[in-house]
Every structure is written in C-alpha cells, then in structure tokens.
C-alpha positions in Angstrom: 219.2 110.2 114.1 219.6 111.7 110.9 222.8 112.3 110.8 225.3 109.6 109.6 228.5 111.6 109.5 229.5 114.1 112.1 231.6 117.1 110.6 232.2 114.9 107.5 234.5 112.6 109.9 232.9 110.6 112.6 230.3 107.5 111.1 227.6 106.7 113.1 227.4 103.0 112.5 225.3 101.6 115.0 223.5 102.9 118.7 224.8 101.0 121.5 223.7 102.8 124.7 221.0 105.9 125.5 220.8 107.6 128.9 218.8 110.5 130.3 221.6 113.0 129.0 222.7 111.1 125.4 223.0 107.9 122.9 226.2 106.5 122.6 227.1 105.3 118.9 229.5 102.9 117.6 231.2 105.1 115.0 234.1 105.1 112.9 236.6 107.8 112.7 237.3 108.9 109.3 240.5 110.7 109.1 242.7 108.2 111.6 240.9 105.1 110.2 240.1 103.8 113.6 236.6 102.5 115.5 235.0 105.0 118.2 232.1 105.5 120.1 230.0 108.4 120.1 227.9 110.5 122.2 225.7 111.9 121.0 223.6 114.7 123.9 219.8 114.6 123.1 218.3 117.4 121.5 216.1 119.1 124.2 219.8 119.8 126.2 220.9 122.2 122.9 218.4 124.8 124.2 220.0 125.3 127.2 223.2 127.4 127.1 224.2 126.6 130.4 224.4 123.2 130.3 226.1 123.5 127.2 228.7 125.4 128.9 229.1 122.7 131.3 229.0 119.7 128.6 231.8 121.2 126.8 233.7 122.6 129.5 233.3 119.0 131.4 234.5 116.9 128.6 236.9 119.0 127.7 238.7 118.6 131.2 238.2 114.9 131.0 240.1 114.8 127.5 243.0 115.8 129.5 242.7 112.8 131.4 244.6 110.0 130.4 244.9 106.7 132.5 245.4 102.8 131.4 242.1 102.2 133.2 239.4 105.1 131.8 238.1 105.1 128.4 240.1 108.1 126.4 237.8 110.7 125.3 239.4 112.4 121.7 237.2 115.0 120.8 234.3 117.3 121.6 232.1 119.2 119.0 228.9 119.9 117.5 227.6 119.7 113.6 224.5 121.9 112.9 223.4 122.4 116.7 224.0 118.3 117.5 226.5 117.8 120.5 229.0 115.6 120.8 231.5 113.3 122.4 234.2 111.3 120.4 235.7 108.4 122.8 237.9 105.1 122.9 236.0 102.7 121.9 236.4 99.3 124.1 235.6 96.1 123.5 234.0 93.4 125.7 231.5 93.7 128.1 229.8 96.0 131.0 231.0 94.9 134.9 227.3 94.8 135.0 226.6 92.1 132.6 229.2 90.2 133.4 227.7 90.0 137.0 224.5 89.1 135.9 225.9 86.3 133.7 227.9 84.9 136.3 226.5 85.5 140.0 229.0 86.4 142.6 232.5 86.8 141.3 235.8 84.9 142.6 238.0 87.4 144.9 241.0 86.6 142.6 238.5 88.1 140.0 237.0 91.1 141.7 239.7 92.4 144.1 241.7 93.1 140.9 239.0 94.6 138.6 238.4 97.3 142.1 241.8 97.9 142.5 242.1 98.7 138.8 238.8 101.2 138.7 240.7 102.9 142.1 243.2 103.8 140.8 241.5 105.3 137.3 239.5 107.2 139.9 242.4 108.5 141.7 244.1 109.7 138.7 240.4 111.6 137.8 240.8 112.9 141.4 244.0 114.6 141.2 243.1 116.5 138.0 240.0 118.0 140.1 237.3 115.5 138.4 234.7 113.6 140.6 232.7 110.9 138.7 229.9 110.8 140.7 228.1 108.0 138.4 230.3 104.8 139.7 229.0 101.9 138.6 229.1 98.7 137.3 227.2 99.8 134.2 229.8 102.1 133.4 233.3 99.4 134.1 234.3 97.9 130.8 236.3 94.4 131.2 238.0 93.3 128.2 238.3 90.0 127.1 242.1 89.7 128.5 240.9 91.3 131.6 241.5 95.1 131.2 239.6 97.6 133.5 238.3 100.9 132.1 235.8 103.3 133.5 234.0 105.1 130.6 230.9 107.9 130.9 234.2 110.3 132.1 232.9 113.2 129.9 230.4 114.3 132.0 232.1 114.1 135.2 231.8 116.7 138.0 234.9 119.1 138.1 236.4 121.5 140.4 237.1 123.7 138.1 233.3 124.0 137.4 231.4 127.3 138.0 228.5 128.0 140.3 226.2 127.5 137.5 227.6 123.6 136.9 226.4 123.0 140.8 223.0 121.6 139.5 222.5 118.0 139.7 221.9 116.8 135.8 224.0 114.0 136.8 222.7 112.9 139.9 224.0 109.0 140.0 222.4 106.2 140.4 219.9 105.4 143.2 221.6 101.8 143.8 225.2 103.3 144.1 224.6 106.7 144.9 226.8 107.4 148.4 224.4 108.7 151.4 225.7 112.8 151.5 224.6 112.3 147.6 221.5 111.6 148.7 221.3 114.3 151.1 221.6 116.8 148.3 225.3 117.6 149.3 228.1 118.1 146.7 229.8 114.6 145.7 233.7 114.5 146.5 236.2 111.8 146.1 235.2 109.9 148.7 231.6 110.0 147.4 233.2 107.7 144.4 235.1 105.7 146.6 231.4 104.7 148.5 230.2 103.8 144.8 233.4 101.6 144.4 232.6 100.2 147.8 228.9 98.9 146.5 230.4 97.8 143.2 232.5 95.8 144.8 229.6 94.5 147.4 228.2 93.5 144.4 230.8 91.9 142.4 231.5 89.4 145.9 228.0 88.8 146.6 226.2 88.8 143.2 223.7 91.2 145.0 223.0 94.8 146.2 223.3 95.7 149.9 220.2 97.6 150.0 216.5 96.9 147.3 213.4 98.8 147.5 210.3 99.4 145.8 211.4 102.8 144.6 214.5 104.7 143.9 213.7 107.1 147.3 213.5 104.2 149.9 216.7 102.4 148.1 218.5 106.1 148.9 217.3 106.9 152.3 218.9 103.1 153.0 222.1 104.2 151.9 221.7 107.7 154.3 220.4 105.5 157.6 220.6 101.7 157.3 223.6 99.5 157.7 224.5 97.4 154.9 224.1 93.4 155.7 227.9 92.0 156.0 229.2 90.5 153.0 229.9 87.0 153.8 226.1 86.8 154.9 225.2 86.1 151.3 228.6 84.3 150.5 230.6 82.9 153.2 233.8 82.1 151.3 234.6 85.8 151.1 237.1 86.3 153.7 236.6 88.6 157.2 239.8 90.9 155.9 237.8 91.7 152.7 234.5 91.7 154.2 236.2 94.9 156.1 237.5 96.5 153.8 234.5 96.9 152.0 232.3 97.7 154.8 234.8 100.2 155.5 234.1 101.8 152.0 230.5 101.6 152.9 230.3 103.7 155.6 228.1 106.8 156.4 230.5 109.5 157.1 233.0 110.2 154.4 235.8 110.4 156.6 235.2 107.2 158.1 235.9 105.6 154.6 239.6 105.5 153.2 241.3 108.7 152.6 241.1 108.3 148.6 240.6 106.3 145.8 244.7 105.8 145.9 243.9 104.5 149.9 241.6 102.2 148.8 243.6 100.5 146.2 246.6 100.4 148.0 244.6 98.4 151.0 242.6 96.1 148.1 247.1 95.8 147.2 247.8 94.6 150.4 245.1 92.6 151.2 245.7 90.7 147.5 249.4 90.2 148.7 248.8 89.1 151.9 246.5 86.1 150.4 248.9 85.1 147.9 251.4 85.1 151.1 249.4 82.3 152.5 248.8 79.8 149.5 252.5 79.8 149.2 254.0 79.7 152.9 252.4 76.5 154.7 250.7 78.2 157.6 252.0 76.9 160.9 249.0 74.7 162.9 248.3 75.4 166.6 250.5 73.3 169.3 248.1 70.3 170.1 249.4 68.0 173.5 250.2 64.7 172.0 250.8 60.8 173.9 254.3 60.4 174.2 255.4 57.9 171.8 257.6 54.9 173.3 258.9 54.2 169.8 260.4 57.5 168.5 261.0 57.3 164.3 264.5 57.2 163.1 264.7 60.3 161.9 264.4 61.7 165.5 260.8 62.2 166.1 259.8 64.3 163.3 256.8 63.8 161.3 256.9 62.1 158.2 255.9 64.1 155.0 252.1 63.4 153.9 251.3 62.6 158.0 248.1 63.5 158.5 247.1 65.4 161.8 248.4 68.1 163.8 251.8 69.2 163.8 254.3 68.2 166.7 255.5 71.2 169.2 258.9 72.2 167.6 261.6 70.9 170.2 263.4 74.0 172.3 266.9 74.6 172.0 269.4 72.7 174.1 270.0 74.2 177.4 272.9 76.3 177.9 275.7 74.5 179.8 276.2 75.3 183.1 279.1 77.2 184.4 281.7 75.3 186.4 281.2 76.4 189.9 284.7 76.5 191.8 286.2 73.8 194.1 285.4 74.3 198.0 287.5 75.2 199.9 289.2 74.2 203.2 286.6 77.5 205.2 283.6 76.1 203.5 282.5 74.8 207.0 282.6 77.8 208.7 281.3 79.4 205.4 278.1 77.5 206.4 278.1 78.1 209.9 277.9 81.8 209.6 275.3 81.6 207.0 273.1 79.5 209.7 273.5 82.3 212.3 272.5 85.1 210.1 269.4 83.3 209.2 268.8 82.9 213.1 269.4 86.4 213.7 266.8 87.6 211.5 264.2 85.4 212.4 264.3 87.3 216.3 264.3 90.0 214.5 260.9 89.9 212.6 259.0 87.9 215.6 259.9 91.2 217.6 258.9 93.2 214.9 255.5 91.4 214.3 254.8 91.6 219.0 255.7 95.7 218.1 252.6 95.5 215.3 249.8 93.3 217.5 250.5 93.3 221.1 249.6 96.5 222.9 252.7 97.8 224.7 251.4 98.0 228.4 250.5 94.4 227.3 253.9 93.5 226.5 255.6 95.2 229.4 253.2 93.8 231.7 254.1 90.7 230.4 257.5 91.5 231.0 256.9 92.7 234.6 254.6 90.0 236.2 251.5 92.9 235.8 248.4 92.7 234.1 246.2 95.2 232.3 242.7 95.7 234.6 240.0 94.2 232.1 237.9 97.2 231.2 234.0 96.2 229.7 233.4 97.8 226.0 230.9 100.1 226.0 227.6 99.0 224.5 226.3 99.6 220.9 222.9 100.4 219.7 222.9 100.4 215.9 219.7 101.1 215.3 219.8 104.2 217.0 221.1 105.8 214.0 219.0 104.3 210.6 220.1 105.0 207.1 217.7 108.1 206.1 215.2 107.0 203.1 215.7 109.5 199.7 213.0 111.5 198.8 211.4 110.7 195.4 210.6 113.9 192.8 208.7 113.8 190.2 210.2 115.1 187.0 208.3 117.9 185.6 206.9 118.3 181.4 209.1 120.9 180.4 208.2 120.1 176.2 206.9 122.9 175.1 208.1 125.5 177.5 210.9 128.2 176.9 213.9 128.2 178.0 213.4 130.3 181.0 210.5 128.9 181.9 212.2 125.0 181.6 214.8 126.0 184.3 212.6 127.9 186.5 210.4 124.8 186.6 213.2 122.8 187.2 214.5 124.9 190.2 211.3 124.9 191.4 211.2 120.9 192.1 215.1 121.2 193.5 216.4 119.8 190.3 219.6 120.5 188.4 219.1 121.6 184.7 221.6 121.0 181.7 220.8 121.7 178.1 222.0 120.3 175.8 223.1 122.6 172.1 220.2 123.8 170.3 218.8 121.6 167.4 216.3 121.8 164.5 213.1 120.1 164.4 211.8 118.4 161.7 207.7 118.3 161.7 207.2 114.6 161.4 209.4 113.9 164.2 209.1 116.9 166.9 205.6 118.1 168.3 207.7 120.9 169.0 208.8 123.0 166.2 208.6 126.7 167.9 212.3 128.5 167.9 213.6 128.8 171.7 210.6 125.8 173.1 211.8 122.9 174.8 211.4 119.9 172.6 213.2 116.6 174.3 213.8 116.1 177.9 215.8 113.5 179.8 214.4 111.9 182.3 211.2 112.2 180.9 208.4 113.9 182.4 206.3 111.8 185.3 209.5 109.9 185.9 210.5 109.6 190.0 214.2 110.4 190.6 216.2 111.9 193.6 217.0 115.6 194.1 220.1 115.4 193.3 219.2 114.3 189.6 220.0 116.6 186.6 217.5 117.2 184.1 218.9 117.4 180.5 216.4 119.2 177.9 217.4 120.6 174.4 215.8 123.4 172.7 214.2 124.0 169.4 216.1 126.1 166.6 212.8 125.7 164.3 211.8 123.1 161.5 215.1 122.4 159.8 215.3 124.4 156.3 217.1 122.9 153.1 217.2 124.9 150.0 215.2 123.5 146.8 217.8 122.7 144.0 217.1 123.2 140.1 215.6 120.2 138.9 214.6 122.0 135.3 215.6 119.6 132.4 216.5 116.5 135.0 214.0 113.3 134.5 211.7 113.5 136.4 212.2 110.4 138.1 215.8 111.6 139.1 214.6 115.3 140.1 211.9 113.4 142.3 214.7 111.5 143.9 216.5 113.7 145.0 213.9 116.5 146.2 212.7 113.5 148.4 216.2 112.7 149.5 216.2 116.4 150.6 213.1 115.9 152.8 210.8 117.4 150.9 207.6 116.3 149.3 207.2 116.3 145.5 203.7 116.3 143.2 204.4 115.4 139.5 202.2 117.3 137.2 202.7 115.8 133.6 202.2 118.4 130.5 203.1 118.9 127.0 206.1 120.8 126.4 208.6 121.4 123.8 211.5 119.7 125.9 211.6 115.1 125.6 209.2 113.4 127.4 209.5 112.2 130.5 212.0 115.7 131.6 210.7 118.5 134.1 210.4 121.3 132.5 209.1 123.7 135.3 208.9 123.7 139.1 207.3 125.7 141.9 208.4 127.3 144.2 212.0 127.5 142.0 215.6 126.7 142.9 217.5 128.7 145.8 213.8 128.6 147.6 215.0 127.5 151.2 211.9 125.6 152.8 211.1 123.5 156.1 210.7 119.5 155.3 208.2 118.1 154.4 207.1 121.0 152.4 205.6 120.1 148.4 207.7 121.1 145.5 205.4 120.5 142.5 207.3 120.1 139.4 206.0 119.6 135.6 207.5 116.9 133.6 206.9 116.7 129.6 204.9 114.1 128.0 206.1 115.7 124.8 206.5 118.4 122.3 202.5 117.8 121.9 199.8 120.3 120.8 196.2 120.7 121.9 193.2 120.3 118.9 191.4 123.5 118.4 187.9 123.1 118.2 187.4 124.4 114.3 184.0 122.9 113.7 181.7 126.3 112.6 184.5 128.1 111.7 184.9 129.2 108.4 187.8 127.4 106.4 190.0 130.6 106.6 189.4 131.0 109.8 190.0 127.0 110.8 192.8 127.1 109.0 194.3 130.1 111.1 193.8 128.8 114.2 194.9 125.1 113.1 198.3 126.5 111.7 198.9 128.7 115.2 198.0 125.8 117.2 201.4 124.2 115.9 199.3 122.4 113.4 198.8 122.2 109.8 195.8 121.3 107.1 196.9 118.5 104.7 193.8 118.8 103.2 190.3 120.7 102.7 187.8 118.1 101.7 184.8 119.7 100.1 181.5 117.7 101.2 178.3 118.8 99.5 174.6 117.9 100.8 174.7 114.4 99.6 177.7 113.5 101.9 176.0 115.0 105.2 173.0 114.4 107.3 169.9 116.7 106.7 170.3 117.5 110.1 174.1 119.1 109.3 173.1 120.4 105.9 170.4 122.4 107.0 172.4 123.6 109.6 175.9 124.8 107.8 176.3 126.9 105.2 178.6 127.1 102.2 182.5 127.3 102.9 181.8 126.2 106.8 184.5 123.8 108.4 181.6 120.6 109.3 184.8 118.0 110.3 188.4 117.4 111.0 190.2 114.0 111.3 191.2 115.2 114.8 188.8 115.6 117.2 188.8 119.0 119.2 191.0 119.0 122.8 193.1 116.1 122.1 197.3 115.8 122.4 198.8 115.3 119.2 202.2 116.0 118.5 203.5 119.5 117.3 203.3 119.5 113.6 200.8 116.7 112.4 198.5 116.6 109.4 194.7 117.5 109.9 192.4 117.0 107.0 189.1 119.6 107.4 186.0 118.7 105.8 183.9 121.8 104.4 180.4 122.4 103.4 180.5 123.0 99.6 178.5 125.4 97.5 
C-alpha cells in the first residue's frame, strides 16, 4: 500500500485483516482525532464499474445503519482510484478466536453473545440489508462483553439492482445456509441459519458438518442432518439443543420467523434457566415407611435433610353437614323404600325372560305345552371355500410414454396413478427423455393382486439451472458455488491483468441455462504476468520493439564482441544482432520487469 493517508484525513497505521474483496487497516482519523479501521477494496475491483456501483451503494446503505451491536461504518470514498470504507473501530477479539482459545463456551456465555448478534441482525433486516457472511470471524466481543457484527459494508440490500444479484460475496462454505448453496438469493432467514451454526459452534467448540473441500462441506448443509448438540457436549441442555437445531433446519420457513424470533426464544429460554437456579424445583412424590415417631414440628422435614421430599399433606376435609333428626315416620319411611326395590327387581327378571326365552317357549311354559323338538339342518362348510387371488405381475413401464404406460397397465387389469411430473437429473434417472416414464411403484417383476394401483411419474427432462457470473470471484468461491449448482467446473489458470488467484473469464457465460452435470470452464489469474518473446536473431531495434510491446522493458543493451562468445556464435551473428537476454524466451514474468539484451558488437 502506498498510500499512508487517505484524502489527507484517514492514517493507515497498521493492516489487520485481508479478504478476497479488501484489507482492513487500523487507521487514525485525522480531523475528529479518533482510531478507525479501514477498508481498503483491492485494486483489480476498481476496473469494474459495476461492482463499484454496488460497493458504494452497499456501504452507503449500511452507514445508515446504526445498532449497539454492529460495528458503525462513517464514511465511504476513494483517493486517486483507491476505494474505501471508514468504520468503528472495536477492540478485543474475533468470536472465532475466542473459540479456538477456549473450546466450547458456557451457555451463560454464548446464549447472550447470540441473542446480541440477533438482534443487530434484525435491525439490518428491517432497513432491507441481508448480511449473508454470518460468522464467527466477523463477531467482535469486547473485553466487558460487548457484541458487534462488523464486515456490514458489503452486505446484500434490497434496494440493490439486478446488476448487484451476482454472488461477489458468496459466504462462507462452513456457515453458508443450504438455499445459499443452491445458488438461491440469501434472505433473512438465510442469516438466521448462519447464527444457528455460530452458535452450534460456540456450545460445542466444533462445526456440525467438516469435509475435505468447501463443495462436500456445502452439499452437507443442503442434505445431511446436523449431529445434535449435546452429542459432543452433554451439559448443553435439551431446550437449547432445540432451539438451535431449529435454526439449523433445511427449509427456511421451518426456522424462526426472524432474527427478532430467534432472540426473543434465546430471551426466554435464558429467563426460564435463571427461573430455576432461584426457585427450588419441587422433587417427585416418592412412597415413604410411615414413621411411628413423627418430629415435633409435625412431620416436616428438617432443613439440610437429605433425600426425597415428603408428599405435601391435603387439606382437611370439609365438615360434614348435620343431617336432620328422624322422625317419628322413619319406619315406614324404610318400609316403602324396601317395596320399591322389590318391585323393580320383578320388573327386570321379566324384562331379561322377554330378551332370551322364545315366546311360544314361555307361553308353553305357562300352559303345560311344549314346543315339538325340530332337528337343525346340517352344515357343510366346505362346500363353499374362500376363492384364492390371482397374482399379476407388474409390468416395466420405465421408459415408456405416457400413453403407452397406462395402456400397459390396462392391459394386465391394473389401476394406474401418476404422480406430478418431475425433472431428471442424469446421474440419478436412466430416464431423462420429456413425457417417458422414469419411476414406478410397485416396481416392475413385482406379483400383486388386480386390484393394485400402479403409481409411475413422468419425466419433465434433465433439470436446467442457469450459470451465474463468476467473473472477478476467487476462484475457489466461483467453483463452490457452480458445483453447489450441480454443475461441473474445469479451472484453467492464465495470466491476466486482474490478482491472482480471481476468474477472470468463463464459458459458456452467465444467464447460460444448462442441464447438471454439464462443465463450466472458467479461467482464474495467476497474475498480471507477461510471456518472454523470443528476441535472440533479432536485431536490437527490432528486440527492443517487440520486448517493450510484450509489456516488457530493456534495462540494458550489453555490447559483447568476439572475445566474449563462442566461435561457434561469433561466426554465426553479425554485428548489432541480439545473441542473449537475461530472460529466457516463453517464460511468465510479471508485466513490467527489466530484461538486459546482450548484442554482438562491431
């Protein structure tokens, strides 16, 4: 960095961070007399207008953002085509560090420190900006505990144009939330998943999903379940451990409704824990022996008894109403009651000869006749066997149309049901023709009855996702997320005049809507590097041409007479002929380095 003072007000004192996008510099501010930090956007980003649109119109939107728990950002400018961000600067250390000093946090400790970064991201939320970049890396805590989120000033807003939709700040492959990943737009709730890992992380010292490469630690995030929390550290209690897995999951509206949501659960889940270290929690009723010698005070545990708690003693019962004196009738009182019950107990016997006895039966009985005895006719029951069900075999409809599938179907004396067209991916499906059958169910060869409905689904084609601009991303970040998409990725590596290590072309290019599993190549820098012309032969004029328009220049021209060559190249050069240069022909230098020629003299 050559510059030390920014618009003759902001020092540059010392660097302190870099990223794919900037360097952050502790800086002083000049005019107020107060210590800030600096970013500063690297050069190759000054080239492109539209980003530049997009850095200034970003940061500017987060300046308007002001919140006890995000870094402040003051001021946004540029000083002879160098870009900037003035911010708050914060002391103490990244959430990151202090997690990797410490292991797994306390929950006193990290419930707070994610209820504070909530509700910074809810106040970002409601102005319209999306962070997209949660992280511990970018949580400062303060030596007395303070919260701030910083890296704000190049958020995602929706106040953004089309042209801001390209994903220069994709996130981080560790926190990144699983539509992210997919290639979709990041909303709230895609911060809110971030949170959710941070805080994963902070209670178990650990990430819910490693991997040997960005890619497979994404397409966990899109498919696999994260391991529960209090697998890695059981002293994190099952309330919390919900909570978080709650932020973790797959589908955004499955997680809270907002940043505001979340913290106000973490809120109640922090007052509900300090409830029960200061109310005594009441034990479970246990029988206990009944004690012959009963303590003076009545019974009751001492304090500082051990064991469990006695069953707290019911109220005493009511007292009992004064029923009136009898009277002088009470006898007959009784006597009446004794015929009533007599009375009905004729009354249901008749009622139960009415239900059972047949009633020639019963006025035969009543008569002196009997019923002639009539024989029951005899049963065969195997005269009538239970039929066996005919078996069918279930037909192959893969691969067949629609048509074709049902005619098949009603062909066997099945029933058909299809189920809503779908897209095929190719390393799934071996069906990937519009309008063919691709899944059936049962599956073919199976035996089933006829009245068995055949469910089969029908190819819409291989599923097509449209290529995003990767132009100016690293490429290990434009990889990422073209594989997140699906799609296969070469990496071609070539000089160019943009940093190394940043794509710089791609084919097919953005807005290019292909099948996956289909090859995006894309060309990432190694440099703003020239290639060595090959100047031996040439004249000096000539050498020095072609040098000079290869992005080089000649330092110097050193003149070699006979008695500093072989006879072999003396005989064969003549005077004023290039015969050397201190950089050998085809080789990557970088643009602008010093080549010393040596020429045949007179």
């Amino acid at each position: 960095m050559q510059l030390k003072v920014l618009n003759n007000r902001y020092e540059l004192e010392q660097k302190i961070g870099e990223g794919g996008m900037a360097r952050v510099y502790r800086g002083r501010d000049g005019r107020l007399n107060r210590r800030v930090a600096v970013k500063v956007l690297h050069p190759h980003h000054a080239s492109d207008v539209g980003f530049l649109q997009r850095f200034h119109h970003e940061a500017q939107a987060a300046a308007n953002l002001h919140h006890p728990n995000i870094v402040d950002v003051y001021d946004v400018g540029q000083d002879d085509g160098v870009h900037y961000i003035v911010m708050e600067y914060v002391e103490g250390s990244d959430l990151k560090s202090l997690i990797l000093g410490s292991g797994a946090l306390p929950p006193e400790q990290a419930v707070p420190i994610a209820m504070a970064v909530a509700e910074g991201l809810e106040a970002a939320h409601r102005l319209g900006l999306v962070h997209r970049d949660v992280k511990p890396q970018n949580i400062i805590v303060g030596p007395a505990g303070q919260v701030k989120i910083t890296d704000f000033g190049i958020a995602k807003s929706s106040l953004s144009t089309a042209m801001t939709e390209t994903g220069v700040t994709f996130g981080t492959a560790d926190y990144i939330s699983p539509e992210q990943a997919q290639g979709l737009p990041a909303t709230a709730r895609s911060d809110v998943y971030a949170l959710g890992v941070t805080l994963y992380e902070m209670l178990t010292g650990r990430l819910p999903f490693a991997g040997d490469s960005s890619v497979a630690v994404a397409m966990q995030h899109v498919s696999s379940e994260p391991p529960p929390p209090r697998m890695y550290n059981p002293r994190i209690p099952p309330q919390l451990e919900a909570l978080v897995l709650r932020a973790l999951a797959k589908r955004p509206d499955d997680r809270p409704a907002s940043a505001r949501e979340f913290a106000r659960l973490l809120r109640s889940y922090q007052n509900v824990g300090e409830q029960e270290t200061l109310v005594r929690p009441v034990a479970p009723y246990v029988p206990q022996r009944p004690n012959p010698r009963p303590a003076a005070n009545g019974g009751a545990v001492p304090r500082g008894a051990t064991g469990p708690m006695p069953r707290t003693p019911l109220p005493p019962p009511r007292p009992a109403v004064a029923a009136p004196a009898p009277t002088s009738g009470a006898g007959r009182d009784f006597g009446v009651f004794l015929l009533g019950l007599l009375l009905l107990g004729v009354i249901l016997v008749m009622v139960y000869l009415l239900a059972t006895v047949p009633f020639g039966d019963l006025l035969g009985s009543a008569t002196g006749r009997t019923r002639p005895t009539v024989a029951p006719a005899a049963t065969n029951v195997s005269a009538t066997p239970s039929p066996t069900p005919v078996l069918i075999t279930v037909p192959d409809l893969v691969g067949l149309d629609e048509r074709a599938a049902i005619q098949q179907l009603e062909a066997f004396g099945l029933q058909s049901f299809a189920e809503l067209p779908r897209y095929t991916d190719t390393p799934t499906y071996t069906v990937t023709t519009p309008g063919q059958v691709f899944d059936q169910l049962p599956r073919a060869g199976q035996q089933v009855t006829a009245t068995t409905t055949v469910t089969y689904v029908v190819s819409l084609g291989p599923a097509l996702v449209s290529v995003p601009d990767v132009v100016t991303m690293r490429g290990v970040d434009a990889s990422f997320q073209l594989r997140g998409l699906g799609l296969q990725v070469e990496e071609i590596a070539a000089p160019d005049r943009l940093s190394a290590g940043f794509v710089f072309r791609m084919e097919p290019g953005a807005g290019v809507r292909l099948p996956r599993g289909e090859t995006v190549t894309i060309y990432v820098s190694i440099g703003d590097k020239v290639r060595m012309p090959e100047v031996v032969g040439l004249n000096e004029g000539e050498a020095r041409r072609l040098i000079e328009s290869a992005g080089l220049f000649v330092s110097f021209a050193d003149q070699q007479s006979c008695d500093r060559l072989t006879p072999e190249v003396c005989a064969a050069t003549q005077a004023g002929e290039v015969v050397s240069a201190t950089i050998p022909a085809g080789e990557l230098v970088d643009r602008g380095t010093a080549v010393t020629i040596g020429v045949r003299a007179p």
